[in-house]
C-alpha positions as CSV (number, residue, x, y, z in Angstrom):
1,X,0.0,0.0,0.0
2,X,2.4,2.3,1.0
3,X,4.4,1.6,-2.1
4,X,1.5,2.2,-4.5
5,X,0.7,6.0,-2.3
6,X,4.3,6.8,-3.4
7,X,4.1,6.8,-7.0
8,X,0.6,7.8,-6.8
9,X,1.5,11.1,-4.4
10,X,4.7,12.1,-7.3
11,X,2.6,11.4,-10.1
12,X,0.0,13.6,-9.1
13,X,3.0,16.1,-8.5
14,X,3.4,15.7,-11.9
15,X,0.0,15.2,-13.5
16,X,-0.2,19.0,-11.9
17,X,2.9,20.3,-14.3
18,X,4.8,21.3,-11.1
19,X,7.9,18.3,-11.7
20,X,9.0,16.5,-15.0
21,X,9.7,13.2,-13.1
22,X,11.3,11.4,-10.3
23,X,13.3,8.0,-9.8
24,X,12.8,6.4,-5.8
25,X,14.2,3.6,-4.1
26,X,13.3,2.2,-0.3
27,X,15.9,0.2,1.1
28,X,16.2,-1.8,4.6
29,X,17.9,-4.8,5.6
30,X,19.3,-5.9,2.8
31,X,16.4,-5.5,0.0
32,X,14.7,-3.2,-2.0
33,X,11.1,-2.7,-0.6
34,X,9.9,-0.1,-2.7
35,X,11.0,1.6,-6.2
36,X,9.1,3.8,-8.5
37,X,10.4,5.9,-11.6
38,X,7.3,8.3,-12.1
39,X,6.8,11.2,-14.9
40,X,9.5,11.8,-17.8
41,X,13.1,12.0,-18.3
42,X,12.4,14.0,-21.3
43,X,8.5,15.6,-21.4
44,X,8.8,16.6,-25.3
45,X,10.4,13.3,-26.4
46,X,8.0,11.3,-24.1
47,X,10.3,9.5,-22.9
48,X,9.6,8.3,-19.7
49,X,11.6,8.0,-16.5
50,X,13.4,4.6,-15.8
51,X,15.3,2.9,-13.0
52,X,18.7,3.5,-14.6
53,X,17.8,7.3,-15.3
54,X,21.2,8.8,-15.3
55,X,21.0,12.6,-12.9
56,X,23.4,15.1,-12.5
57,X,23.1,14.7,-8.5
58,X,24.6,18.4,-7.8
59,X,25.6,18.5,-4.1
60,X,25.0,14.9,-3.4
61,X,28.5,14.5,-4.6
62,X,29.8,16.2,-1.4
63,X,29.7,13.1,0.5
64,X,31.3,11.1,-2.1
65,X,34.3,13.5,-2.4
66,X,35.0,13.6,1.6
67,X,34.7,10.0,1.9
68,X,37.8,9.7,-0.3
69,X,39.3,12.1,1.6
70,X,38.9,10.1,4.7
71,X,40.3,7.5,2.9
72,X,43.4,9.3,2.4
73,X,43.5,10.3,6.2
74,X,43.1,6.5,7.2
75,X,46.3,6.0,5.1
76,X,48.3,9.2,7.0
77,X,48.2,11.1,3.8
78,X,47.1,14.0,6.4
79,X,45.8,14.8,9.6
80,X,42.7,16.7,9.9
81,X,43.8,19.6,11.8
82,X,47.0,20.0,9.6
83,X,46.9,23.3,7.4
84,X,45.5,22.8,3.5
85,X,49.0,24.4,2.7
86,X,50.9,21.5,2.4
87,X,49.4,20.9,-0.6
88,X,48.3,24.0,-1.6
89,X,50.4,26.8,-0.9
90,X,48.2,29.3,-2.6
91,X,46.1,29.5,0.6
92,X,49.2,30.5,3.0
93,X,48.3,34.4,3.2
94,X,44.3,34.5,3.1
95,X,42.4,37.9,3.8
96,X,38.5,38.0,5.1
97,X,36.5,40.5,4.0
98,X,34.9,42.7,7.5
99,X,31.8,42.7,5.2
100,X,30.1,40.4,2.6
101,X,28.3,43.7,1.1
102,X,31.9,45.6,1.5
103,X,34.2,46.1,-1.0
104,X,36.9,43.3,-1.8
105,X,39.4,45.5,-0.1
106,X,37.9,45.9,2.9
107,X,39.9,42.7,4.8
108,X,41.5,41.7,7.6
109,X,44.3,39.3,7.9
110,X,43.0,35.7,8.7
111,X,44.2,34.2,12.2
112,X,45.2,31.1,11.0
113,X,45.7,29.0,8.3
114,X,42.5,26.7,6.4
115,X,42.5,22.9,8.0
116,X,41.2,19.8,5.9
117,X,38.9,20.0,8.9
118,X,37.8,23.3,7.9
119,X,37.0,21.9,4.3
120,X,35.3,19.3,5.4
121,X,33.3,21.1,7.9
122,X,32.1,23.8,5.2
123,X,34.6,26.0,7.8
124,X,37.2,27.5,5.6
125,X,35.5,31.0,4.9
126,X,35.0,29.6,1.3
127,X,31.8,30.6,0.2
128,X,29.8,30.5,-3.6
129,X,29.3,34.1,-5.0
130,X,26.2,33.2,-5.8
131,X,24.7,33.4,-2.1
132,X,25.9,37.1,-1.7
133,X,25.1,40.4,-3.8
134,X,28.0,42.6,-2.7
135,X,31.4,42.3,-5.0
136,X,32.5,38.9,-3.7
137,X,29.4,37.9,-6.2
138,X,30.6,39.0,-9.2
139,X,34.1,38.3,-8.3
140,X,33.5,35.0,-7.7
141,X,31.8,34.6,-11.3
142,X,34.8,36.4,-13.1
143,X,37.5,34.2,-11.7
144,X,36.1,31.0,-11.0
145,X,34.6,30.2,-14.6
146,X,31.1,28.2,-15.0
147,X,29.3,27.0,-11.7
148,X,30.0,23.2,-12.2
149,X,31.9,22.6,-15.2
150,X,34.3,25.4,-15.4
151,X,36.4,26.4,-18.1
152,X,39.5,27.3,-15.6
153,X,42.1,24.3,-15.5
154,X,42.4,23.0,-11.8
155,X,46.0,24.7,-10.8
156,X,44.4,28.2,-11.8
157,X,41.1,27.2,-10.8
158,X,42.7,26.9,-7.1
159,X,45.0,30.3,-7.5
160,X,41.7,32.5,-8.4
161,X,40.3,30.8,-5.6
162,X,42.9,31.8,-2.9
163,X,42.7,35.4,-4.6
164,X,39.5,35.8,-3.7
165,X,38.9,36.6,0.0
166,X,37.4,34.8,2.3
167,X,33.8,35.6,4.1
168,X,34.5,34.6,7.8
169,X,37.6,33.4,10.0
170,X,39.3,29.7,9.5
171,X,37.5,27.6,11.3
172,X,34.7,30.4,12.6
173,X,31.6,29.7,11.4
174,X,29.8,27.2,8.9
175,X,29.4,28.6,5.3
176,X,28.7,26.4,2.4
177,X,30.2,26.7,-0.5
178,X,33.2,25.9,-2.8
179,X,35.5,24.3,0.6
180,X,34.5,20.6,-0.8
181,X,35.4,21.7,-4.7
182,X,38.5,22.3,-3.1
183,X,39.4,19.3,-1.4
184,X,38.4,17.3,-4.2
185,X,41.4,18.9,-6.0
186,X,43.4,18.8,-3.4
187,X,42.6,15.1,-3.4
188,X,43.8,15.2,-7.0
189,X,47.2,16.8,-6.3
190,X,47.8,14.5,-3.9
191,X,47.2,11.9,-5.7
192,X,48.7,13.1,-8.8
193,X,45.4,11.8,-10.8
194,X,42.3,13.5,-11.8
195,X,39.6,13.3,-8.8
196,X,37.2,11.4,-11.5
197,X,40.1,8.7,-11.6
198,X,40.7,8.9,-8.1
199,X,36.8,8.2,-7.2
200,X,36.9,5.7,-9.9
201,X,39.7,3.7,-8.5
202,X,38.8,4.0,-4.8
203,X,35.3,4.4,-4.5
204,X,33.3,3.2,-8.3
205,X,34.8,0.2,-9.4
206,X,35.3,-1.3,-5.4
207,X,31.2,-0.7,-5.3
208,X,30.4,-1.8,-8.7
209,X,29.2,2.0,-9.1
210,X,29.5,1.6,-13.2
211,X,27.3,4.7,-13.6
212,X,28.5,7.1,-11.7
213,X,31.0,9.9,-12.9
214,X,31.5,13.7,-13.7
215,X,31.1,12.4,-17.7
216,X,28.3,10.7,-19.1
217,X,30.0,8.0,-22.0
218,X,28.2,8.7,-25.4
219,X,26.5,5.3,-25.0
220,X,25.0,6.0,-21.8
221,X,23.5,9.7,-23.1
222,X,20.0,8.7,-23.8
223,X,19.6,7.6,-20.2
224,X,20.0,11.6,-19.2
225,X,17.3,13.3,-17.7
226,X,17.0,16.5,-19.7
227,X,17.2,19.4,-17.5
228,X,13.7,21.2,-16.7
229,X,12.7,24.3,-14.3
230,X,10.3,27.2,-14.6
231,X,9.8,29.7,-16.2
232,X,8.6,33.1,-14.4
233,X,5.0,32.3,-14.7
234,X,5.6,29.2,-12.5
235,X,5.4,26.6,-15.9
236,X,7.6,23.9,-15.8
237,X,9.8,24.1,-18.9
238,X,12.9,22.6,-20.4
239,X,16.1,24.5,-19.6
240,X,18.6,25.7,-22.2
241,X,22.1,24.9,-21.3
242,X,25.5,26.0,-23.1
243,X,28.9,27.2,-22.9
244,X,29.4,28.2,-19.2
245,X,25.8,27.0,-17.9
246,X,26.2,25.9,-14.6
247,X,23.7,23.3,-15.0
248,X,23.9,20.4,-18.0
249,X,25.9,21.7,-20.6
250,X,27.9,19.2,-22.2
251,X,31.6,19.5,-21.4
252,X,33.9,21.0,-23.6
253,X,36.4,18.7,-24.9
254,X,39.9,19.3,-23.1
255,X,38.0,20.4,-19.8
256,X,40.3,19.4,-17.0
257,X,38.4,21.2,-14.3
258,X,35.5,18.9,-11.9
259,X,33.6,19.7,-9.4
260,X,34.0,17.8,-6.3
261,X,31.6,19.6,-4.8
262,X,28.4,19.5,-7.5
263,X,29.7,17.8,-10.4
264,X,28.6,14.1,-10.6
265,X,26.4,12.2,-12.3
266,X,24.7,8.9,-10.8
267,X,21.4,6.4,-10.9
268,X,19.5,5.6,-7.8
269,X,21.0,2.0,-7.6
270,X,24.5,3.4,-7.6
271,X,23.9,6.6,-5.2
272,X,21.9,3.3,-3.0
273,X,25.0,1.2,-3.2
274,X,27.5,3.6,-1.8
275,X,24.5,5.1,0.4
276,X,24.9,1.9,2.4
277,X,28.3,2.9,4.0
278,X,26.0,4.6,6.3
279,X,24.3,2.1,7.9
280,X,27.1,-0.4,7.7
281,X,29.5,1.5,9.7
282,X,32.2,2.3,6.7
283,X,31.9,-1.0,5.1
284,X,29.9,-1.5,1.6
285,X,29.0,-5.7,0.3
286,X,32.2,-6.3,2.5
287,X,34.5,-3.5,1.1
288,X,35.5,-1.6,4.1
289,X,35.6,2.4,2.3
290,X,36.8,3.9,6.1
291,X,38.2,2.7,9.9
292,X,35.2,2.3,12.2
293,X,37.0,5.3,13.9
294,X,37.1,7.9,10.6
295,X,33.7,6.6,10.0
296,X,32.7,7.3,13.1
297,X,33.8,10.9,13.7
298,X,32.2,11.2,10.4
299,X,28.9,10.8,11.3
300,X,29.3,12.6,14.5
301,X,28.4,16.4,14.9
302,X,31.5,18.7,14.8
303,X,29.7,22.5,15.1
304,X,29.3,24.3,18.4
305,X,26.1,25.2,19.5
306,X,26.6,28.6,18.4
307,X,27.8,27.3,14.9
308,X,24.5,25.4,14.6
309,X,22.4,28.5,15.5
310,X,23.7,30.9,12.5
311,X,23.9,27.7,10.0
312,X,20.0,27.4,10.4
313,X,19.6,28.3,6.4
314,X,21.3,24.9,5.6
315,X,21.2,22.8,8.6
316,X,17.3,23.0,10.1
317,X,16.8,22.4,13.7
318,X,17.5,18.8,15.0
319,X,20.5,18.2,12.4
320,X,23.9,18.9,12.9
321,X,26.9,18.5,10.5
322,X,29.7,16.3,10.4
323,X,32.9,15.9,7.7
324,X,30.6,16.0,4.9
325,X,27.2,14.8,6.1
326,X,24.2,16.4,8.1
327,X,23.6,14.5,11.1
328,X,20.7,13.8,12.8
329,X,20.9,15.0,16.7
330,X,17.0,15.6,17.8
331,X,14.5,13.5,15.9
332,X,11.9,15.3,17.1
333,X,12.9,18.5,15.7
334,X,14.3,17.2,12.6
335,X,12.3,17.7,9.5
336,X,13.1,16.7,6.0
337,X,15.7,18.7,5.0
338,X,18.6,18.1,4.9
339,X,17.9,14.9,5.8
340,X,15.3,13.6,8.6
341,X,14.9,10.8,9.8
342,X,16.1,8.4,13.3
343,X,18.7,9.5,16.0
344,X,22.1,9.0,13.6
345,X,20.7,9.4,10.0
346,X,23.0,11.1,7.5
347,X,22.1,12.7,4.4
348,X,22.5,15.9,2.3
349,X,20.4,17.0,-0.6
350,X,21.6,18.6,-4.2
351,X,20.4,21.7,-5.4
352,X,18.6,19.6,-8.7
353,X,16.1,18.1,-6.2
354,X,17.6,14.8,-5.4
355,X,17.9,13.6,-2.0
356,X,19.0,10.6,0.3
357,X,19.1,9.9,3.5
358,X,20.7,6.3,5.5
359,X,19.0,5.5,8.7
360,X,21.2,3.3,10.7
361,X,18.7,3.0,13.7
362,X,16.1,1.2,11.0
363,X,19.0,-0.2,8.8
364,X,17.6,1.7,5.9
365,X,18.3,4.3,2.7
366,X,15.8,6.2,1.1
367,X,16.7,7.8,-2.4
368,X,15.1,10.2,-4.1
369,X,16.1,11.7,-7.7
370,X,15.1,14.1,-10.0
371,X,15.8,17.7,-12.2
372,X,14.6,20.0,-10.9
373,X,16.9,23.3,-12.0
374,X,15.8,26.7,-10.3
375,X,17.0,29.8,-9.9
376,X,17.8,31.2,-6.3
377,X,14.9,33.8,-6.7
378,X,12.8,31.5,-7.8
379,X,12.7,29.3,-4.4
380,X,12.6,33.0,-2.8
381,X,9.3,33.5,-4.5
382,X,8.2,30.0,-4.1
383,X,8.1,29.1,-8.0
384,X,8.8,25.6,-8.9
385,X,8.5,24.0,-5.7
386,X,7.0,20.7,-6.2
387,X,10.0,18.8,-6.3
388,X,10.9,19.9,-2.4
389,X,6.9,18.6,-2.6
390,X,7.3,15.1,-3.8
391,X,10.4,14.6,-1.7
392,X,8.9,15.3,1.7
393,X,5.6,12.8,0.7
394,X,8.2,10.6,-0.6
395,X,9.8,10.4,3.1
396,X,6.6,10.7,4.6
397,X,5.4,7.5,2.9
398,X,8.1,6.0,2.7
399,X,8.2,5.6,6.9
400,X,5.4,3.2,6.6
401,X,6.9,1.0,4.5
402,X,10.2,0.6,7.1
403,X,9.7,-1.9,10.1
């Protein structure tokens, strides 16, 4: 029953023209209990969502990108408080601006040096332009290149990056933005690989992940789901990407530049399968990804109390945040977003619509995928919500399918 008011609560989300489509899995204990692929992966070309649907999964790649940094720190590669300067030297005289609205040479010296904790923590002072309308804004769009698949090669990518000045102290406050973009390429330097090799190697193939990368294989292309949003009058509409779009425009050929942070592309079975790590204490189908220690400090909350009081825009009450993933701290106070669920869950959303979260407390993942590309203004106005809609029935629901 439960399974059957799922599909029928998204498709009426999308019978109503406020979502193309959506892909969901229910997992616990082992087995699949519920999955549903409702609406279109492309609305013109009716073609109609499927199980394998490939998404671009935005910010759901943030917790794939720390985990194989944790790897690295379970092999002494670095130590979590050590400075980021080791391995990139760009960052060893930061300034922080005294105002987000000020001008970018109204700064102050930063007290100390960016951590990998920092990164990991969304602590750095690293922020996204977009979030801000002062000067960081458009200074942030003239160095940095496209949102996601930027045009700037990695080593530069990095050098406009420590250019630009930071928004708060090392280690002050929580601000999302670009901190896990930049451990991914740190990641890389260390490595002396691309990060797309690096996850491949470490984190893809180990899983069985075969769909899962910041390129989509020419083969695999008609699996895409075409990116739609809204236009201003609230109809849902297909969006036009190119050169620079910070949503699906293809990659030009020779980009050497991925986003740690936003850049993947994934199905629901493979986002499920690593997913799993979560309620299996590191280990995934007997491939142990972290120490039951890294794993563990992982999932537990690192802000102060303070921290989690002025990070209320990204972390609602009951969640905190640990390297890379919301944590669950109150049940009672947590709602959907970022993640929900039992004393211990884990999740994070993307900024496309999907959404997971792993439960260890019921041994169970819930994934939820779709395209859903809007503007900032246009959640301020409350156009094109019905994705944020489907999600919460889809966790709502889905609670009465877990025993």
């Amino acid at each position: 029953m439960g399974e059957e008011t799922i599909t029928d609560a998204i498709r009426n989300i999308v019978d109503d023209g406020k979502l193309a489509g959506a892909v969901t899995l229910v997992w616990q204990d082992g087995k699949i209990i519920q999955s549903a692929q409702v609406g279109w992966r492309d609305v013109e070309a009716k073609l109609p969502m499927e199980r394998n649907t490939l998404f671009r999964i935005a910010s759901m790649t943030k917790p794939i990108t720390s985990t194989a940094a944790l790897m690295l720190l379970d092999e002494g590669r670095f130590a979590l408080n050590d400075p980021i300067t080791r391995w990139a030297p760009e960052f060893s005289q930061m300034r922080v601006l005294r105002s987000t609205s000020g001008t970018l040479d109204q700064t102050d010296p930063a007290e100390r040096l960016i951590t990998f904790e920092d990164l990991l923590t969304h602590r750095s002072g690293l922020t996204y332009g977009d979030w801000h309308s002062g000067p960081i804004a458009a200074a942030h769009k003239e160095a940095l290149g496209g949102g996601i698949d930027s045009e700037v090669p990695p080593d530069e990518w990095i050098a406009r990056l420590a250019a630009l000045p930071l928004i708060d102290q090392p280690g002050a406050g929580f601000h999302y933005g670009h901190s896990t973009d930049l451990l991914g390429l740190l990641i890389a330097r260390m490595e002396d690989a691309p990060l797309g090799d690096v996850l491949k190697r470490r984190i893809f193939d180990p899983l069985g992940m075969k769909d899962t990368g910041f390129t989509v294989p020419l083969e695999k292309q008609g699996r895409r789901a075409a990116a739609y949003g809204f236009d201003d009058a609230g109809r849902l509409c297909k969006r036009l990407t190119g050169p620079g779009d910070s949503f699906l425009s293809e990659r030009s050929e020779g980009m050497t530049y991925v986003s740690g942070g936003q850049g993947l592309w994934s199905t629901a079975d493979d986002y499920l399968t690593f997913a799993q790590m979560f309620v299996h204490a590191g280990t995934v189908n007997g491939v142990r990804l972290l120490k039951p220690e890294t794993f563990k400090r992982m999932v537990t909350n690192c802000l102060s109390g303070d921290q989690l009081v002025k990070a209320r825009s990204m972390l609602n009450a009951g969640h905190g945040f640990g390297l890379g993933v919301a944590v669950v701290l109150d049940p009672l106070q947590a709602g959907p977003q970022p993640c929900g669920g039992g004393m211990g869950a884990v999740g994070w959303p993307g900024a496309f619509g999907g959404w997971w979260r792993a439960d260890p407390g019921s041994n169970s993942v819930l994934i939820f995928l779709t395209h859903n590309m809007l503007e900032l203004e246009q959640i301020f106005d409350g156009i094109g919500l019905g994705a944020f809609d489907a999600m919460a029935q889809f966790q709502a629901q889905a609670m009465t399918l877990l025993r």
